[in-house]
Structure formats: structure tokens, C-alpha cells
C-alpha positions as CSV (number, residue, x, y, z in Angstrom):
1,X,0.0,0.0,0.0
2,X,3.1,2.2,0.9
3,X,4.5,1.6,-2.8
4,X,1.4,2.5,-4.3
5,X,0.5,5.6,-2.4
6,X,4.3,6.7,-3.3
7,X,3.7,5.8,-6.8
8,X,1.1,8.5,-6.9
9,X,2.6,10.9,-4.8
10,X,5.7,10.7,-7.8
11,X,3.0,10.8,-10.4
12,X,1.8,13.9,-8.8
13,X,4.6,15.6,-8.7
14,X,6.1,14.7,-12.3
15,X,2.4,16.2,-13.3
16,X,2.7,19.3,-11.1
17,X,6.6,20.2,-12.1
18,X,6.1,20.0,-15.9
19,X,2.6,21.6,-15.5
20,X,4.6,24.4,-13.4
21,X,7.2,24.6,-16.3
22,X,4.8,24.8,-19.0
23,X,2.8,27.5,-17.8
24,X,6.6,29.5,-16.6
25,X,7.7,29.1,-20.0
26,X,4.1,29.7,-21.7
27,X,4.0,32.9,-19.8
28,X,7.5,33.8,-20.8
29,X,6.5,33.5,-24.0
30,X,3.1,35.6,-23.7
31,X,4.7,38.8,-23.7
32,X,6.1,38.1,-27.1
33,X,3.3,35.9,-28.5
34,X,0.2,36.7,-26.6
35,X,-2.0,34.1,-28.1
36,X,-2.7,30.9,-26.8
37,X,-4.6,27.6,-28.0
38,X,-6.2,26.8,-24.5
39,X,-9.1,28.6,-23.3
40,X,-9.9,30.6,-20.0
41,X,-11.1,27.2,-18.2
42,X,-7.4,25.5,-19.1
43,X,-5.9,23.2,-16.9
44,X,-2.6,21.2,-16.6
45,X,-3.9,17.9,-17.1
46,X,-5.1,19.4,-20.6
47,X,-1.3,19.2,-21.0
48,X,-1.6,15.2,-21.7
49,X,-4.9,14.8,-23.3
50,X,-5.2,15.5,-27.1
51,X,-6.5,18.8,-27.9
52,X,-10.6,18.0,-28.9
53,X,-11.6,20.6,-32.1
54,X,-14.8,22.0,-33.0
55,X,-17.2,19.2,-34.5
56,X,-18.4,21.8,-36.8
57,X,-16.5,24.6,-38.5
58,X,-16.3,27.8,-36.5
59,X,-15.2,30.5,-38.4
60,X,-14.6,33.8,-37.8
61,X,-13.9,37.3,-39.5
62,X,-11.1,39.4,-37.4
63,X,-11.2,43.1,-38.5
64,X,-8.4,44.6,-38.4
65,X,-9.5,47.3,-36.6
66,X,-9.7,44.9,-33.5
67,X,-6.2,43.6,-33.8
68,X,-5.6,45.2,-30.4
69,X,-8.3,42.3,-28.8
70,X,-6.7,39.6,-30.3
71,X,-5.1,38.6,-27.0
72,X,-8.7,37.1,-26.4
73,X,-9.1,35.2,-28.7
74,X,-9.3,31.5,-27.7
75,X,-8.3,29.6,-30.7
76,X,-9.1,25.9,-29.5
77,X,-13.0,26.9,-30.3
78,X,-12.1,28.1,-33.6
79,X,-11.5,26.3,-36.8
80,X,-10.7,29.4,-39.5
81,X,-10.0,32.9,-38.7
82,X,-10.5,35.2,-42.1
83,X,-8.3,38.7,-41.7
84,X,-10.9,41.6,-42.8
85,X,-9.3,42.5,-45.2
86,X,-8.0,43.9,-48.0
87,X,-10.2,46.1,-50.6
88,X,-9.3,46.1,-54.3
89,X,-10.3,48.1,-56.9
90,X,-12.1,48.3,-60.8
91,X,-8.7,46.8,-62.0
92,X,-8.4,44.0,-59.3
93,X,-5.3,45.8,-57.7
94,X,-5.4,46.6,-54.0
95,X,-6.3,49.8,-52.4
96,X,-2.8,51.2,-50.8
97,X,-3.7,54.4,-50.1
98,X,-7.8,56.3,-49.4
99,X,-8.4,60.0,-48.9
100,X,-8.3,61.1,-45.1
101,X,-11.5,63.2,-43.8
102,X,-8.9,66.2,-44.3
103,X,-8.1,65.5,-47.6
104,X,-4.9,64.0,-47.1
105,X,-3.9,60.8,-48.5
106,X,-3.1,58.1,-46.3
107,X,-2.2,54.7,-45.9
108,X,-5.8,52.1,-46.3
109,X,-5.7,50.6,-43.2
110,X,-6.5,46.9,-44.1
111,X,-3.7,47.0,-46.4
112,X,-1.6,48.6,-43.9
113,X,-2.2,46.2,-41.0
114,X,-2.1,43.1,-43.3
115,X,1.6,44.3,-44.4
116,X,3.0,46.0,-41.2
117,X,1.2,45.1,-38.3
118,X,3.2,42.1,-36.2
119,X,0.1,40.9,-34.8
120,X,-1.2,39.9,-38.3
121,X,1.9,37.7,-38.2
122,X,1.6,36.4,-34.7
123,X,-1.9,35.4,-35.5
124,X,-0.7,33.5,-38.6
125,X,1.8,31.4,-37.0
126,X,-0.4,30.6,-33.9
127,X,-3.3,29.2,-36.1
128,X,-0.4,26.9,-38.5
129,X,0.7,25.4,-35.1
130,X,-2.4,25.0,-33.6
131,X,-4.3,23.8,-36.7
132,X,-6.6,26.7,-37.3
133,X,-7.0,27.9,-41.0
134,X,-6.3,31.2,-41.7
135,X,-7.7,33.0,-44.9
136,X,-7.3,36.5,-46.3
137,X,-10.6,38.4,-47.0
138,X,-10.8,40.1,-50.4
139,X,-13.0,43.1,-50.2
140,X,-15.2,44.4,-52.9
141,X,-18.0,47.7,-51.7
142,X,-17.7,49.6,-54.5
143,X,-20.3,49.6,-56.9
144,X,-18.8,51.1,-59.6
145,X,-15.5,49.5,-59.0
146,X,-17.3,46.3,-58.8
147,X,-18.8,46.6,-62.1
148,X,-15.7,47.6,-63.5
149,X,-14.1,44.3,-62.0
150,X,-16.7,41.5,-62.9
151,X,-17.0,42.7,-66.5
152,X,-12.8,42.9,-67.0
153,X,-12.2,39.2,-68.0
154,X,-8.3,40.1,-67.9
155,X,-8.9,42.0,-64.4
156,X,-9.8,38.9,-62.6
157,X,-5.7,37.2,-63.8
158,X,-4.3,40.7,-62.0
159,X,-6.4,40.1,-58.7
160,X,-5.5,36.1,-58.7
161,X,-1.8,37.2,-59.0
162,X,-1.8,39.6,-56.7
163,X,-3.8,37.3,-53.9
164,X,-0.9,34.8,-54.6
165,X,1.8,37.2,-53.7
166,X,-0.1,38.2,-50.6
167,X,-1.0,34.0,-49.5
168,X,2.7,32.9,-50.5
169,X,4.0,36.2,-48.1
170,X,2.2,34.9,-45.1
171,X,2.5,31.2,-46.6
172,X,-1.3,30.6,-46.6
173,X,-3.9,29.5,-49.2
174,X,-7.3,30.4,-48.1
175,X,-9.4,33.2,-49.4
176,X,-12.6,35.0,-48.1
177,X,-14.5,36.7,-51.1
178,X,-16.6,39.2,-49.8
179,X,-18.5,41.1,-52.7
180,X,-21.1,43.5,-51.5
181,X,-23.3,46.4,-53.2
182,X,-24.8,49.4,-51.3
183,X,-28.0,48.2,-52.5
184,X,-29.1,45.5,-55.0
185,X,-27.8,44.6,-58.2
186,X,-29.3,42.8,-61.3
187,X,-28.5,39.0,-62.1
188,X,-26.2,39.8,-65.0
189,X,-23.4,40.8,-61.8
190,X,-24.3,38.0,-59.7
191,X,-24.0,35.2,-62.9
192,X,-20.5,37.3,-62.8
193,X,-19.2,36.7,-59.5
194,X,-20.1,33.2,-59.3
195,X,-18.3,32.7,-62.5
196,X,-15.3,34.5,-61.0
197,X,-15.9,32.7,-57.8
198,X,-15.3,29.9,-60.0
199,X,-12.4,30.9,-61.8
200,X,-10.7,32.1,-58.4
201,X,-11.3,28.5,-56.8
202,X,-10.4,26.6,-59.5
203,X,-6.7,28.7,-60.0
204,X,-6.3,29.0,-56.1
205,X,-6.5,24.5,-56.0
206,X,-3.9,24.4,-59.3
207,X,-1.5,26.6,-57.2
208,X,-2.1,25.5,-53.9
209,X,-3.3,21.9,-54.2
210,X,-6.4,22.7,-51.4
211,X,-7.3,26.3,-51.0
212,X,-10.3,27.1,-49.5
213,X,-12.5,29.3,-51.1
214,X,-15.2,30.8,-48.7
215,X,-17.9,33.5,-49.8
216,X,-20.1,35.9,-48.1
217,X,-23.8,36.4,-48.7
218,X,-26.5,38.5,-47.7
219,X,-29.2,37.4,-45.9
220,X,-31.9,38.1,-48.2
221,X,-30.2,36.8,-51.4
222,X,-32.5,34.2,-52.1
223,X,-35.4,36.3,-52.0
224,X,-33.7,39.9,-53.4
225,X,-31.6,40.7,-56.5
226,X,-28.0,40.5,-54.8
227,X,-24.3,40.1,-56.3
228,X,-24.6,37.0,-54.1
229,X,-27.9,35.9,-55.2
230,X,-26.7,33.3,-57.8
231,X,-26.9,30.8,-55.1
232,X,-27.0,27.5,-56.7
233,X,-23.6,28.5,-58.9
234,X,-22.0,29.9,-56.0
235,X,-22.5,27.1,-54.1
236,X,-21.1,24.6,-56.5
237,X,-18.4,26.8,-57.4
238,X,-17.2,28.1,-53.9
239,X,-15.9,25.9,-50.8
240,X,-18.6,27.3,-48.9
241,X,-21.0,30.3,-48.0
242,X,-21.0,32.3,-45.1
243,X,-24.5,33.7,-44.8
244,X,-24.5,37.4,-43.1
245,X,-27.3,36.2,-41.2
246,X,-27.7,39.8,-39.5
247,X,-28.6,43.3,-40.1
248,X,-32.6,42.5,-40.5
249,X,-32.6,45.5,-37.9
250,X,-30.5,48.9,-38.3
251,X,-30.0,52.3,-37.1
252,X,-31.6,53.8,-39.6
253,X,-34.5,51.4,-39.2
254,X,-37.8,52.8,-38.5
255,X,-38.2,51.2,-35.5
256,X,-35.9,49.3,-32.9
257,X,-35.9,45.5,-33.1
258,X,-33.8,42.2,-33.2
259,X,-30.1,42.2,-35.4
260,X,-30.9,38.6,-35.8
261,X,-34.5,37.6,-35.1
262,X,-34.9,33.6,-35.6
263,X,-39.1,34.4,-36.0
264,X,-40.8,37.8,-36.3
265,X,-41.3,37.7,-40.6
266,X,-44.4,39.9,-41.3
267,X,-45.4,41.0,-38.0
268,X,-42.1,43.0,-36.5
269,X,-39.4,42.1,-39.5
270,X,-39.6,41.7,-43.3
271,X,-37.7,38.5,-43.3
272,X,-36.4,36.3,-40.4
273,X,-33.6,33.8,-39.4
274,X,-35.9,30.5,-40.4
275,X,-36.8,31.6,-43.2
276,X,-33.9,32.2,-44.7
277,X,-32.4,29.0,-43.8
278,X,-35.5,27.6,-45.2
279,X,-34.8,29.8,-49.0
280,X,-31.5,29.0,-48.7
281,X,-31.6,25.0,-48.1
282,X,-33.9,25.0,-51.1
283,X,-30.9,25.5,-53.5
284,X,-28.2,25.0,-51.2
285,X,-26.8,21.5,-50.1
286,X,-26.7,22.5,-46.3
287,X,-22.8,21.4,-45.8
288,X,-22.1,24.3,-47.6
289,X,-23.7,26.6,-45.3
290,X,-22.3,29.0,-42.7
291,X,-24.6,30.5,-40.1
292,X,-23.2,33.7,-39.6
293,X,-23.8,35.3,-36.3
294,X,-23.9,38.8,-35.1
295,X,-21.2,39.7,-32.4
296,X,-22.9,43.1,-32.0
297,X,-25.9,44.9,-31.7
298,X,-27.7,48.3,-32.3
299,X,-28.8,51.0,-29.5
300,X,-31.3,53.4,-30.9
301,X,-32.8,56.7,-29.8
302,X,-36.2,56.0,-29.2
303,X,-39.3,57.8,-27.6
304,X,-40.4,55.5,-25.2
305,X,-39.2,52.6,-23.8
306,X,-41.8,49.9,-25.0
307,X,-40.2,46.8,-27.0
308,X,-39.8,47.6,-30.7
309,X,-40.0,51.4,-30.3
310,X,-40.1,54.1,-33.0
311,X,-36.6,55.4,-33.9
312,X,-36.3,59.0,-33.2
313,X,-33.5,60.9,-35.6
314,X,-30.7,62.2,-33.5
315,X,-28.7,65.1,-33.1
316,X,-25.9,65.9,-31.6
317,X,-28.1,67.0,-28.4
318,X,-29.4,64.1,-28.1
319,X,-26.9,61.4,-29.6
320,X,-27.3,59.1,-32.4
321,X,-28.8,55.5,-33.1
322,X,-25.7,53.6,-33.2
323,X,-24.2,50.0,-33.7
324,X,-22.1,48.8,-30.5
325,X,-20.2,46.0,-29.8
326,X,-20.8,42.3,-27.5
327,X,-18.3,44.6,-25.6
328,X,-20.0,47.7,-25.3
329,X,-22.7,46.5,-24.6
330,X,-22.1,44.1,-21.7
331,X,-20.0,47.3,-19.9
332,X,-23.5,49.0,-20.1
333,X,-25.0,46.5,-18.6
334,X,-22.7,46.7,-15.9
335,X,-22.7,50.2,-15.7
336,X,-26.6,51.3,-15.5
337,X,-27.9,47.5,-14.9
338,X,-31.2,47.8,-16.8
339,X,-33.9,45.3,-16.4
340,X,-33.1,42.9,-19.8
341,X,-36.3,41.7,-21.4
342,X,-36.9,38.9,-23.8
343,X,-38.4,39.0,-27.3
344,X,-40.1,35.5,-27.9
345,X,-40.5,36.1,-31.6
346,X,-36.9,37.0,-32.3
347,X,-35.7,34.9,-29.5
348,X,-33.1,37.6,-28.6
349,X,-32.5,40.8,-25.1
350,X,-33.2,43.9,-25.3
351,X,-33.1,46.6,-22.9
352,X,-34.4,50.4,-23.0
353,X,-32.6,53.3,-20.9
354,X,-32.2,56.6,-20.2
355,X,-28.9,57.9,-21.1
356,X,-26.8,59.7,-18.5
357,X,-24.9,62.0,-20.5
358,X,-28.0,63.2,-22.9
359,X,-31.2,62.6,-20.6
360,X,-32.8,60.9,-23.8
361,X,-34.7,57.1,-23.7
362,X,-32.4,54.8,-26.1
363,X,-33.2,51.0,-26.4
364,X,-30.7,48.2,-27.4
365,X,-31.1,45.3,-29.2
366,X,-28.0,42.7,-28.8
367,X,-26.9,38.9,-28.6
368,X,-26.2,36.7,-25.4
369,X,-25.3,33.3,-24.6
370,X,-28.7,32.3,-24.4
371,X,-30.0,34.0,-28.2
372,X,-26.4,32.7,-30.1
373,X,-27.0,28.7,-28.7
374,X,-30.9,28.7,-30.5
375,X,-29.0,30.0,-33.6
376,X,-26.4,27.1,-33.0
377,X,-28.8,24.7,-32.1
378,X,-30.4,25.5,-35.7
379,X,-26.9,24.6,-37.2
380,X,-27.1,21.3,-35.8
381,X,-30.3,20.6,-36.7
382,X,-29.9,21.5,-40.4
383,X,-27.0,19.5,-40.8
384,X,-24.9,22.8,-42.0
385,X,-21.3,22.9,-42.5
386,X,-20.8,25.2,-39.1
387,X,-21.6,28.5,-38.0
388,X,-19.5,31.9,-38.6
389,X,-18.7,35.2,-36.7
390,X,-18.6,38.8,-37.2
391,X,-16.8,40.0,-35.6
392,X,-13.5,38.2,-33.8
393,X,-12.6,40.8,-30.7
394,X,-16.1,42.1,-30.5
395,X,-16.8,40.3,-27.3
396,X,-13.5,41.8,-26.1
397,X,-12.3,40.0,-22.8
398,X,-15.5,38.5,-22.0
399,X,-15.7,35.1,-22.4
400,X,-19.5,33.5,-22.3
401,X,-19.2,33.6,-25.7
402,X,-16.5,31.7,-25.8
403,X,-17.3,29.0,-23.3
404,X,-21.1,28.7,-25.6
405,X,-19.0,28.1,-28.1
406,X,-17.7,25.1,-26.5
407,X,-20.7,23.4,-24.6
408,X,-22.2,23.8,-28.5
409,X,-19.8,23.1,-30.6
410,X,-17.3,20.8,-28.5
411,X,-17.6,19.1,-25.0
């Protein structure tokens, strides 16, 4: 009995030393590489066991204008992070430089970041040696640029060519197309990009034997004329579609309501979460589907604080309707603790206020733990390939989010 209990007591403390030593030499390396593969909830014995991954594909857009929260990001509940991005232009040559609000040239940040910023590189090396894909996001918002682009055959060679430069810099292969117009488009463009969607897979696998290809989609583009509307093309021609299943409430909106409502169509919102999964399973073989979820919300100026209330235009008196981040948000929660109401049809909080600095009622509509797991749940149950995220960092150094992710997606 002696033996054994010394047997254990050894075992112990061969566990407890290197566990000791890892974490010394894991924080030593933390102020030069602050990312790690191990979530919040990490312990030592995770040190022996093999690292479990996401049994669907979690993938996530990092702006770069929240570089500064990558620290938070947990990378064992992720599968592909997509850097947002770099924009390109009528020729398919990226946008170096944009006009300032003085009228001074300067650097375009995307670009910038993507090319300068060590934290883009950090982040690329942490996902190769923890097995997380990494993709660059191509970004198309200009109308007439986009035009320009999708009819110039000979345009499309000078965007693959630059993308390759870019992917072989950072020794990556995968590609985030995100096309969008301010407003709707006819099917003549979207025919277009899923034939360029085409061409740009197609190139991307000669070169790199297995680059993913990942597109983004409005919500409402099986139901309105989008670039992204050509679903059944861009399905077969893409590696996947990440549906921007968000934005069915804005600031400019009439009235306040869900980002993301799962029911509501008709009665509070024109279209809703179910029934676009419904459109878009119609023509699209579900494990080419990406969920996209909404790490945000919207606070409006309202006139009262009764659920969906009517958007009041604001002024500098009285502030502005505005978007705000998971973030934000949670820190006014904290801050003024509001009583946080439930909305059955778009199965998502809310919360109306008055504001200290302005005096004026404002109401916010947002996602939690409990409104993101029935929009995972609806991944599982449709079979699709996984769900995405806009936007990495949003959540800053909360992590419910994160742990959801997990009980969902993992344990």
C-alpha cells in the first residue's frame, strides 16, 4: 500500500513540475506571442490529453481594426480565422492608399495592418501550429468599382496574381471573397461573381493543391436581386458560404428591433432567421452553409421605452442610433444594470434606458449566450457545414461567448 501511495505521490509531482514549467515558460513567451490555444477554463492535465476541435466549422472574421483584442481570442473553439481585409479596386489591384476626412492621403488601413502590423503575423503562426485555418478576405463595396471588375475578364488574372503574392507572403492558401453592393444589383453581376468565384477556386487549388474558397452572402439573397444571389452557382463553385445572417434591424431602421431575429417575418421584420435557412436550403446542399452570427448589436434613440420602439432621428443634443459591440454593450449592462427583457419572436434581449450623458430614452437590441445557442442549435439541426462570426474581438475580454462556443460546438 506504501509503494502504491508513493507511486502517486511521484506521479503527482512529475504532473505538477512540468505543469509548473509549462505555464513559466508559456507565460514567458506571452509577452512576445500573446495568443494561446487553450481557453480561459485551461488546466494542466489538458497538457496530456489531445487537444478536442470543433465538430463543426467555427469560423470567424477578425477586422483589423480589432487587432488590439486579439489577446482574447481562444483559438481551440475556432476552426478558420478570415483577416478583414484587403479592398481592391475596378482593375483588381489593391487599395494602398484612401483619402483622409482632411483630404490627405493616407495609408488604407487593411492593407496597412495586413503588411506591417506584427500581430497579423503572430496570429498566422499561432493558427499553422495549432491547426486553425487562416484565410485572407478580399473586399469588394464599391459599386462602380465592382462593375468595373466583374465585367474585365483580364482584371480577374491581376487580382489572382496579386492574392498569390499576398498567400505565398504569409504562406497561406485560403481566401474569403466578400462582394457587397450598397443596394441591389441585377443577375447579369451576380452570374459574374459566381463565375469568378469559379475561376478564383479553380486557380487557387492548381496553385495550392487545397485552397479554401469561402464567400459571403446577404441574408436576403434568395429572395432579393444580390451580387450574391446566384446561389446555386456559388455554391457549387465556392468551398462554402457564409450567410450574413444579421442586419434584419439597423440604425436607420424605423423602428428598434432584433439584429438577428430567428421568428418575427411579417409581423415586426420583413424577413427572419428560419426563413432564410429555409430559401437558402432549397438551392443549397446545407454542408455548404455557414450560419453567420452577429457579435454586436444596435442602441437606438427611441421615444419611449416599449419593446420595438419608434426610432427618433438624433442630433448631436441628443446622440445618435448607433451599432455597438458584444463589448460595449455588456459594460453597459454593468454600468446602468437595466432590467433585460426577452423578445419570444426573435428569440433575442433587449433593454431600453435613459442615457446619463443626454437625458434621452435609447433601447438596445443585442446577442447573449442564451440568443447565439438557438442559432447554434439551428446549425445542428440543419446538418450545415458550421456557424461563422462577425466579428472576432467584439466580445473583447468576455468570455461567455467563448465557453457557448464550447458546450455547443465541442464538449
Amino acid at each position: 500500500m506504501r509503494a502504491e501511495i508513493k507511486t502517486i505521490l511521484v506521479l503527482f509531482l512529475i504532473v505538477a513540475v512540468l505543469g509548473g514549467v509549462s505555464l513559466y515558460i508559456s507565460r514567458l513567451d506571452y509577452k512576445n506571442h500573446p495568443l494561446t490555444p487553450y481557453s480561459s477554463s485551461f488546466d494542466i492535465l489538458a497538457l496530456f490529453k489531445e487537444r478536442k476541435k470543433p465538430a463543426y466549422r467555427i469560423y470567424g472574421y477578425l477586422p483589423y481594426w480589432t487587432l488590439e483584442s486579439m489577446e482574447y481570442l481562444e483559438l481551440d473553439r475556432l476552426t478558420d480565422v478570415a483577416y478583414f481585409g484587403i479592398y481592391i479596386d475596378g482593375e483588381g489591384n489593391f487599395v494602398k492608399t484612401v483619402e483622409g476626412a482632411d483630404g490627405i492621403w493616407i495609408a488604407e488601413p487593411g492593407y496597412r495592418n495586413w503588411k506591417e502590423n506584427e500581430k497579423v503575423t503572430q496570429l498566422v503562426e499561432a493558427c499553422k501550429k495549432f491547426g486553425v485555418n487562416f484565410a485572407l478576405t478580399v473586399v469588394a463595396h464599391n459599386d462602380e468599382d465592382n462593375d468595373a471588375f466583374l465585367n474585365c475578364r483580364g482584371c480577374w488574372d491581376t487580382l489572382l496574381t496579386n492574392i498569390y503574392t499576398e498567400l505565398d507572403e504569409k504562406d497561406i492558401t485560403d481566401v474569403n471573397l466578400n462582394f457587397e453592393y450598397a443596394g441591389y444589383t441585377g443577375k447579369e453581376m451576380a452570374g459574374k461573381f459566381s463565375e469568378f468565384t469559379k475561376y478564383a477556386n479553380q486557380e487557387l487549388d492548381k496553385k495550392y493543391g487545397n485552397s479554401n474558397v469561402i464567400v459571403s452572402a446577404f441574408a436576403d439573397s434568395p429572395v432579393k436581386e444580390r451580387v450574391s444571389s446566384d446561389l446555386v452557382n456559388l455554391a457549387r463553385n465556392s468551398d462554402g458560404i457564409f450567410i450574413m445572417g444579421y442586419d434584419f434591424h439597423r440604425p436607420s431602421s424605423d423602428t428598434a428591433g432584433p439584429v438577428s431575429p430567428i421568428g418575427g417575418k411579417g409581423i415586426h421584420a420583413e424577413y427572419d432567421i428560419e426563413t432564410m435557412l429555409k430559401d437558402y436550403l432549397a438551392v443549397v446542399p446545407p454542408n455548404k452553409l455557414l450560419l453567420g452570427v452577429p457579435y454586436y448589436g444596435y442602441n437606438w434613440v427611441v421615444g419611449e421605452p416599449e419593446k420595438y420602439a419608434k426610432r427618433i432621428d438624433g442630433n448631436d443634443n441628443i446622440g445618435y442610433s448607433q451599432s455597438q459591440s458584444y463589448e460595449t454593450i455588456m459594460d453597459v449592462l454593468i454600468n446602468i444594470r437595466p432590467q433585460v427583457m426577452w423578445d419570444d419572436l426573435g428569440q433575442v434581449p433587449y433593454f431600453s434606458y435613459i442615457s446619463e450623458e443626454t437625458g434621452q430614452q435609447r433601447q438596445v437590441f443585442y446577442e447573449n449566450q442564451r440568443s447565439l445557442a438557438v442559432k447554434y442549435k439551428l446549425v445542428k439541426s440543419n446538418n450545415l457545414m458550421g456557424a461563422g462570426i462577425w466579428a472576432l474581438g467584439y466580445d473583447g475580454g468576455y468570455t461567455e461567448l467563448w465557453d457557448l462556443l464550447y458546450d455547443e460546438f465541442i464538449d
